[in-house]
N, C-alpha and C positions, 0 to 999 in steps of 0.2 A: 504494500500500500504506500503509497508516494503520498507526502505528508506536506500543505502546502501552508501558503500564509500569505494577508496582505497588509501590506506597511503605507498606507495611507496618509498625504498630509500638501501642503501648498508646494513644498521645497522651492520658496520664494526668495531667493536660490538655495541649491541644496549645500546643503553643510557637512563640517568633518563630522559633525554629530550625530546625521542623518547617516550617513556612508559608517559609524560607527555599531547603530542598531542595525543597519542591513544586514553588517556582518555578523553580529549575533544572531541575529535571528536566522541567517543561511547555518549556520553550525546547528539550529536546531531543526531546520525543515528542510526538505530538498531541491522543495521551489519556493520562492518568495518574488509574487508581484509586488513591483514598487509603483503605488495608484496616484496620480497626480491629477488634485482635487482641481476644479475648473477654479472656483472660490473666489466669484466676482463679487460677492458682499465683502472681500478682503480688499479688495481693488490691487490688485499684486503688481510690483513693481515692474516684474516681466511678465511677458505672454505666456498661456497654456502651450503654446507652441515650443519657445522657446523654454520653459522650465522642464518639458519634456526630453526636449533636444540635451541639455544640460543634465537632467535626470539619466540619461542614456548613455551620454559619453563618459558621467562619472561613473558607472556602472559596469562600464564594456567588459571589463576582465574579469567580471566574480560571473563566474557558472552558477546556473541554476538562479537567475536574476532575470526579469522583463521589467520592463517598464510600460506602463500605457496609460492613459488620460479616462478620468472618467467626471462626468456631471450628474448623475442624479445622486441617491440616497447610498452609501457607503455598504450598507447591509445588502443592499439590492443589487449596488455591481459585487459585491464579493459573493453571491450566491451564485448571480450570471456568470459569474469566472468559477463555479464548484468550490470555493474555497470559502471554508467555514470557523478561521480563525484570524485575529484582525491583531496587528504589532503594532503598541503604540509607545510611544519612548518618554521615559520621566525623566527628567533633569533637576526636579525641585521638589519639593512641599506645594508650592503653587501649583506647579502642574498636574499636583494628584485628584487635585477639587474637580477643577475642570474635567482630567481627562477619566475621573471617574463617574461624571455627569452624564459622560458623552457614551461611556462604555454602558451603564445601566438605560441609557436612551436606545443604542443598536439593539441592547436584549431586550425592548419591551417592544422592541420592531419583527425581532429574529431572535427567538429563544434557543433555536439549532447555529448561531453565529456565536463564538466567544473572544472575550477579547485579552489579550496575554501583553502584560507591561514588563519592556526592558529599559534599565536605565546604559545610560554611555558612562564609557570611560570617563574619571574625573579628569582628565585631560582636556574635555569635549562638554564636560557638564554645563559651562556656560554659553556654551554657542547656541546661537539662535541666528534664524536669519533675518529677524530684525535688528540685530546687533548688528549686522553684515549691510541691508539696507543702508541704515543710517549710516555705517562707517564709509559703504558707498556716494551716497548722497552729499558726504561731506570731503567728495575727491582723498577720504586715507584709503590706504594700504590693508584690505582683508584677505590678503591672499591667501594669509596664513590658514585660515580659518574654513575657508575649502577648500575639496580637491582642485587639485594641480589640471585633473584633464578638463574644466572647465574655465579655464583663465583665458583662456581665446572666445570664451562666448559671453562672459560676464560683462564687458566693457560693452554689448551690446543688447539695447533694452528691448528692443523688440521682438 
């Protein structure tokens, strides 16, 4: 039985933080879609286009990885794609409130969907990519802070 999982979230752009729970979470499943949320009530800095684009190229080399775009209900494309367990990544105490809100919301949607919390390395515990935004927005230097194989797409917002 091949044991899958999906990792759901804006990656407005994606982070070393993001690329850190993928890799967790591959050590525990054999495939893991990476869902990149449409999330035009966020107003995202880049395009669904392009955060896909960027979602894929930092992705290339870890097997057993897709990436693909989705717009409706979380519960409903992870059913559409067979897969009945959702990764969501904690980095705080603040994010437990939230992403506990959001996990007891999917189950009163899909009681057959679960949702499994990995935290990142404390290396990576602070990255966000609203940290990344704004450090963009304000011409610094976030290179650090994501992968390397999107530094050619980052300088471009569209």
């Amino acid at each position: 039985m091949i044991k899958t999982a999906i990792y759901p979230g804006t990656f407005d752009p994606i982070t070393n933080g993001h690329m850190d729970i993928i890799k967790r979470a591959r050590k525990l499943f054999d495939y893991v879609l990476v869902a990149v949320a449409s999330s035009d009530d966020k107003k995202p800095m880049f395009s669904l286009e392009k955060r896909v684009e960027m979602a894929k190229a930092a992705t290339k080399n870890i097997s057993g990885v897709k990436v693909e775009p989705f717009s409706n209900l979380l519960v409903d494309f992870a059913w559409s794609q067979n897969i009945r367990t959702i990764i969501r990544g904690l980095r705080a105490v603040s994010d437990f409130e939230y992403e506990l809100q959001m996990g007891y919301a999917n189950a009163s949607l899909n009681k057959d969907v679960e949702t499994l919390y990995l935290m990142p390395s404390l290396e990576n515990a602070f990255i966000s990519s609203s940290v990344i935004r704004t450090i963009l927005r304000h011409n610094g230097d976030a290179s650090h802070l994501y992968p390397q194989e999107i530094e050619n797409l980052i300088g471009k917002k569209s």
